[in-house]
Backbone bond lengths (Angstrom), bond angles and torsions (degrees), N, CA, C in turn:
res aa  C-N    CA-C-N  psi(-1)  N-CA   C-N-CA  omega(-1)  CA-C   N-CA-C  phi
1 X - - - 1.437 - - 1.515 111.58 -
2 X 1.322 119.94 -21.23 1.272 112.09 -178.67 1.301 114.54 -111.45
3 X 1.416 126.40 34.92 1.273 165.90 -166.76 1.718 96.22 -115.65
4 X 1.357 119.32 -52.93 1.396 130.86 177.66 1.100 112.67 -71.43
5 X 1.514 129.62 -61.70 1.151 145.33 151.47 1.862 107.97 -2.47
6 X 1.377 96.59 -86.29 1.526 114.84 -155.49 2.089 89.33 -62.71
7 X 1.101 128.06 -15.24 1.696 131.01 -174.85 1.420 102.00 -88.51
8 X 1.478 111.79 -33.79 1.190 106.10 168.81 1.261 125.12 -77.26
9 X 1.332 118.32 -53.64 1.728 100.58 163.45 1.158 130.37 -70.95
10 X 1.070 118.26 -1.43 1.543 112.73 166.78 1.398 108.70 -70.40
11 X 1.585 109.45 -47.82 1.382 116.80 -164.13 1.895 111.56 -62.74
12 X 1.388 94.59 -22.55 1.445 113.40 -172.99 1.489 106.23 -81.67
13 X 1.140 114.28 -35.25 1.711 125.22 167.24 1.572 123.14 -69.39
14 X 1.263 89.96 -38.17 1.600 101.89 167.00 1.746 97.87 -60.76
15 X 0.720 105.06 -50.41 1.435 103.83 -149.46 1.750 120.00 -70.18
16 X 1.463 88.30 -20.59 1.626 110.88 174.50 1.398 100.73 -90.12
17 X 1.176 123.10 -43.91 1.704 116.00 176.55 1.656 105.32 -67.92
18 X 1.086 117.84 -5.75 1.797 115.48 160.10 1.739 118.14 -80.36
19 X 1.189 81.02 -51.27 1.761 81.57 -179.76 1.478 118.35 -79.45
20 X 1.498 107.89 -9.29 1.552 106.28 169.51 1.409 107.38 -88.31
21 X 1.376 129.05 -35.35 1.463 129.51 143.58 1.419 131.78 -1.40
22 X 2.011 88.24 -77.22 1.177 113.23 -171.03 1.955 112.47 -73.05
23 X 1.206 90.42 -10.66 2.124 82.01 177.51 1.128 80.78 -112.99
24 X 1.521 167.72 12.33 0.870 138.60 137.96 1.367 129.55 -92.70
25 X 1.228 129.59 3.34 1.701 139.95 137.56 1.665 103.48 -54.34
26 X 1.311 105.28 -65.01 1.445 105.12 -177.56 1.970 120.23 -52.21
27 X 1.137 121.78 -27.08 1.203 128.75 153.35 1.243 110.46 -54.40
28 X 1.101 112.92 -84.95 1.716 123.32 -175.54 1.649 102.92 -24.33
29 X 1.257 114.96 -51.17 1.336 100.74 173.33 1.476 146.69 -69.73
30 X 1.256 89.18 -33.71 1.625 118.33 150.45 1.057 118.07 -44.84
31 X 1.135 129.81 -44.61 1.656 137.56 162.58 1.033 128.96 -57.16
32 X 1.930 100.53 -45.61 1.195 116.34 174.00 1.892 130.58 -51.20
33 X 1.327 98.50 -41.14 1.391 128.80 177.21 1.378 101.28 -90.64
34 X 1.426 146.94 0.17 1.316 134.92 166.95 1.531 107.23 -92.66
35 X 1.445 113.22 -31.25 1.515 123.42 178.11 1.560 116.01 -65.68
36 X 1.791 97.98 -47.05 1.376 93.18 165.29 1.189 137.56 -39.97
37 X 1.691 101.52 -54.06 1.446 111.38 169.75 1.366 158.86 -18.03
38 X 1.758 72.59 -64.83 1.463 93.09 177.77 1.688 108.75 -79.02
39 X 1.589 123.66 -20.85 1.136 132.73 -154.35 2.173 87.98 -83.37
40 X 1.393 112.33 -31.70 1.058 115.86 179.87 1.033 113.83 -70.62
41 X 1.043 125.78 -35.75 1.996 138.54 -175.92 1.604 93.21 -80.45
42 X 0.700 129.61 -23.22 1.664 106.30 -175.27 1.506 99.48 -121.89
43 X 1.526 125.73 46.67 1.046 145.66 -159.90 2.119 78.80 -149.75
44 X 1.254 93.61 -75.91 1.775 93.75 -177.10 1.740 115.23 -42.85
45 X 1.206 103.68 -34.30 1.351 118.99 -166.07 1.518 100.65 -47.60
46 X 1.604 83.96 -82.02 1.679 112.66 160.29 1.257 114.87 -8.16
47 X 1.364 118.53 -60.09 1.692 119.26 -142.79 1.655 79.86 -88.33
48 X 1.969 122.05 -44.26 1.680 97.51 -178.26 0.899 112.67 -79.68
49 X 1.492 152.14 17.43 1.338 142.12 151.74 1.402 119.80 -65.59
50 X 1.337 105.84 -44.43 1.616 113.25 -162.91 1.774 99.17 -89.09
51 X 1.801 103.08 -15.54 1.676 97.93 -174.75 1.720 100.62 -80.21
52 X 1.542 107.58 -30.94 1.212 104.99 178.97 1.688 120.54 -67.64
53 X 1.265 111.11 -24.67 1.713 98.27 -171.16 2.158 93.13 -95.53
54 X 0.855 112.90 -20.78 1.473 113.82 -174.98 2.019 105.50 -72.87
55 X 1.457 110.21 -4.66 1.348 116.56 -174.14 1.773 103.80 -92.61
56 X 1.462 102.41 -37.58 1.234 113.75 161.00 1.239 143.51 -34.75
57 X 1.480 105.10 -37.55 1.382 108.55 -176.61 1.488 106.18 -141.56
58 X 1.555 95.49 165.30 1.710 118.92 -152.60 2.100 102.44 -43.45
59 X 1.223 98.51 135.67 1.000 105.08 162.49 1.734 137.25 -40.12
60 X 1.286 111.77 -32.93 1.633 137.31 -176.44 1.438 106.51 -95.44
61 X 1.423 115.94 -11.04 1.503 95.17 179.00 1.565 113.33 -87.80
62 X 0.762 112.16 164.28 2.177 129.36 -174.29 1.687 88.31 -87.96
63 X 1.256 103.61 143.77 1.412 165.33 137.86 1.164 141.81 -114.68
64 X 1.395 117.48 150.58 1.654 113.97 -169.60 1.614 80.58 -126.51
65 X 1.128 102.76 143.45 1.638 146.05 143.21 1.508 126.97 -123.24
66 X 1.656 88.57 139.27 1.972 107.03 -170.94 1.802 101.66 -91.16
67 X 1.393 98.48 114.04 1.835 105.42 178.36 1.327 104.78 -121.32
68 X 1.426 106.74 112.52 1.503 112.03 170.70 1.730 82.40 77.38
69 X 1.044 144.66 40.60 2.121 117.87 159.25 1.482 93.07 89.60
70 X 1.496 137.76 -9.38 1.277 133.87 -156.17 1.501 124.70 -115.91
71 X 1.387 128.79 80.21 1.568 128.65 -138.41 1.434 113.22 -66.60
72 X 1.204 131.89 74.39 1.718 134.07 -167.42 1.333 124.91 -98.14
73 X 1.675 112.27 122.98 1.533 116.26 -172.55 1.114 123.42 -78.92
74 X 1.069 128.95 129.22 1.522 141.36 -163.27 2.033 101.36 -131.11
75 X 1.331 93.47 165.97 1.516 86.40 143.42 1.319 141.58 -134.87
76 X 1.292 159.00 -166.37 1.168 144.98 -130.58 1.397 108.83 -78.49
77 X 1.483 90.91 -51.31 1.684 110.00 179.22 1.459 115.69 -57.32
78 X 0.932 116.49 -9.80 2.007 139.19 171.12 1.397 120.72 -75.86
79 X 1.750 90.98 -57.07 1.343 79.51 175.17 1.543 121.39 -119.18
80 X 1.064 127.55 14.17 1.288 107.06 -170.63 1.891 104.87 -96.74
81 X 1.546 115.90 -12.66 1.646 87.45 152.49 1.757 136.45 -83.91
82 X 1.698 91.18 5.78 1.390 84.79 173.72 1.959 109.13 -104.75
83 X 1.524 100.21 17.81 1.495 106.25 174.79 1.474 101.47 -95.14
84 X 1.342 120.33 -27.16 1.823 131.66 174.94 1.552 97.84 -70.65
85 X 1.159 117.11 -46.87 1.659 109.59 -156.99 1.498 105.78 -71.94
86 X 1.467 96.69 -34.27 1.808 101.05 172.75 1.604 111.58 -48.83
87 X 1.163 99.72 -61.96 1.667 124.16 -151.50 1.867 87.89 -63.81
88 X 1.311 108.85 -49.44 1.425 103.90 -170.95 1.766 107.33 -75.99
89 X 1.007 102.18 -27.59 2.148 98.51 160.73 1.758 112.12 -62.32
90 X 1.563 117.98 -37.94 1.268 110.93 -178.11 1.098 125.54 -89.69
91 X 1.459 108.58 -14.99 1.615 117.72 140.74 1.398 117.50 -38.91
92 X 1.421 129.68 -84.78 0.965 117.65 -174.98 1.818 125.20 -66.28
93 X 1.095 118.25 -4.21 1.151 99.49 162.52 1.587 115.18 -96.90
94 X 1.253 111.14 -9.61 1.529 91.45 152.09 1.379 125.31 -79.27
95 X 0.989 139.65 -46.58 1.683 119.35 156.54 1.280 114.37 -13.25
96 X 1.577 111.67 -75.02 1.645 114.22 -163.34 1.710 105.08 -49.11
97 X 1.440 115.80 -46.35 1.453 108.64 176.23 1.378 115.24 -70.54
98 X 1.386 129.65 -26.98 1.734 114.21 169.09 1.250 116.67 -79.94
99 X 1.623 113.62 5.36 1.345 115.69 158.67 1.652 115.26 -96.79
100 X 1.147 114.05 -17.63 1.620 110.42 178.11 1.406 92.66 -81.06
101 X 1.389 126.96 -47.72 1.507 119.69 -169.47 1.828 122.42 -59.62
102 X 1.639 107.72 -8.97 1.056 110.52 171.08 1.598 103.89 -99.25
103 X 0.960 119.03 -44.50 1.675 115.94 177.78 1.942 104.08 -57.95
104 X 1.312 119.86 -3.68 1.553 106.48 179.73 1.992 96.69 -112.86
105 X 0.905 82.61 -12.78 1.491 92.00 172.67 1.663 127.14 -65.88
106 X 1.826 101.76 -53.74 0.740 99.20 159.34 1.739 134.90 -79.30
107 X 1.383 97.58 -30.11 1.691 99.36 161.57 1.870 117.58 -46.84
108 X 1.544 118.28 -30.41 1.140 108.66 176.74 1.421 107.42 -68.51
109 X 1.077 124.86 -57.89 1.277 127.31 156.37 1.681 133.77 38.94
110 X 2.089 67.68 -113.31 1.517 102.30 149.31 1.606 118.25 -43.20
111 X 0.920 122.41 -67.49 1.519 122.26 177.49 1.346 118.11 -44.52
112 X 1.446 113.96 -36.94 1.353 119.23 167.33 1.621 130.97 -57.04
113 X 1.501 95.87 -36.73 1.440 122.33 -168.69 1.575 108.77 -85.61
114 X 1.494 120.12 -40.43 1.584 135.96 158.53 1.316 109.96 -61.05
115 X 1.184 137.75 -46.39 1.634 119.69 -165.90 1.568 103.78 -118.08
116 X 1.741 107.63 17.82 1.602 103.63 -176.35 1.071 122.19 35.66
117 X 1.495 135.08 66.74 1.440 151.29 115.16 1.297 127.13 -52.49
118 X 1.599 89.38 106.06 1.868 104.33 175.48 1.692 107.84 -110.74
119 X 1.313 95.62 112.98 1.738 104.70 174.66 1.287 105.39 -67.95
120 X 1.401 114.52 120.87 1.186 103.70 159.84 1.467 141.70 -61.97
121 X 1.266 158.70 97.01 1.499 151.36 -161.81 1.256 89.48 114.75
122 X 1.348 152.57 0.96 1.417 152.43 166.32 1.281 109.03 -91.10
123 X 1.824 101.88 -101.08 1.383 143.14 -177.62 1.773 98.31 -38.29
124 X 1.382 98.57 -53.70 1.477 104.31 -164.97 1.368 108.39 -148.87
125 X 1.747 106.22 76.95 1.767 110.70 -166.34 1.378 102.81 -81.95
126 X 1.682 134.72 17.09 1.688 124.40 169.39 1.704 103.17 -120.37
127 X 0.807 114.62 -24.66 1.541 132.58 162.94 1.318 135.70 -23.33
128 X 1.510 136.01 72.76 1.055 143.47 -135.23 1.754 99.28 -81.17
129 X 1.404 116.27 156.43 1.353 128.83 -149.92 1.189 93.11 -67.90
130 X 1.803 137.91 -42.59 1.274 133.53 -139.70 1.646 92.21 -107.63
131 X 1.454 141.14 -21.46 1.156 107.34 164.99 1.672 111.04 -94.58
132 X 1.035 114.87 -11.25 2.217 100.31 153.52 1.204 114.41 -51.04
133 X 1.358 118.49 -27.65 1.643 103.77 174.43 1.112 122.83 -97.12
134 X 1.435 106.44 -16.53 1.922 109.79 147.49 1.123 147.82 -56.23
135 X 1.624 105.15 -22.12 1.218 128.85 -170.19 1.521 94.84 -77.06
């Protein structure tokens, strides 16, 4: 009987080291896609800074832009609608990712709400360690 015993808590330990796993993959990604984010937004920034001073001046004058690692002179009138077309592509893929980042959001959620996970300093930031594990 205590052959059963010791399979059962193991199996029961196993099983919590899965789901602590499993919301913490799901974090990681969450993170993952928050880093993006921001790395995209100051990517947008970028593109209206440089679209704004390149509007400034004469169409015929030269500029260099880096394509592919490769520093190539163009001139204004060259490049600055393909500095809009960028900026307006990384526009929309930031949307689509502050929309995945809410659809994983709420999947954490859920996961939270199914296997009752209380973060501590979150869920319950006054909440002393020994009744979270009572709970």
């Amino acid at each position: 009987m205590a052959d059963g015993d010791t399979k059962d808590n193991s199996g029961g330990k196993m099983q919590t080291e899965q789901i602590v796993n499993g919301f913490n993959r799901l974090r990681q990604d969450q993170n993952a896609l928050s880093e993006k984010i921001t790395e995209l937004e100051a990517d947008v920034n970028e593109h209206t800074l440089v679209e704004q001073m390149l509007e400034k001046l004469e169409p015929e004058r030269k500029c260099f832009r880096r394509v592919g690692g490769v520093l190539v002179e163009r001139t204004v009138a060259e490049v600055l609608p393909a500095i809009s077309s960028t900026r307006s592509q990384i526009v929309t893929t930031l949307k689509a990712m502050r929309e995945q980042l809410e659809i994983k959001s709420k999947e954490i959620q859920e996961y939270k709400k199914v296997h009752k996970i209380v973060v501590r300093g979150v869920d319950a930031p006054d909440m002393p360690l020994d009744e979270l594990v009572a709970s």
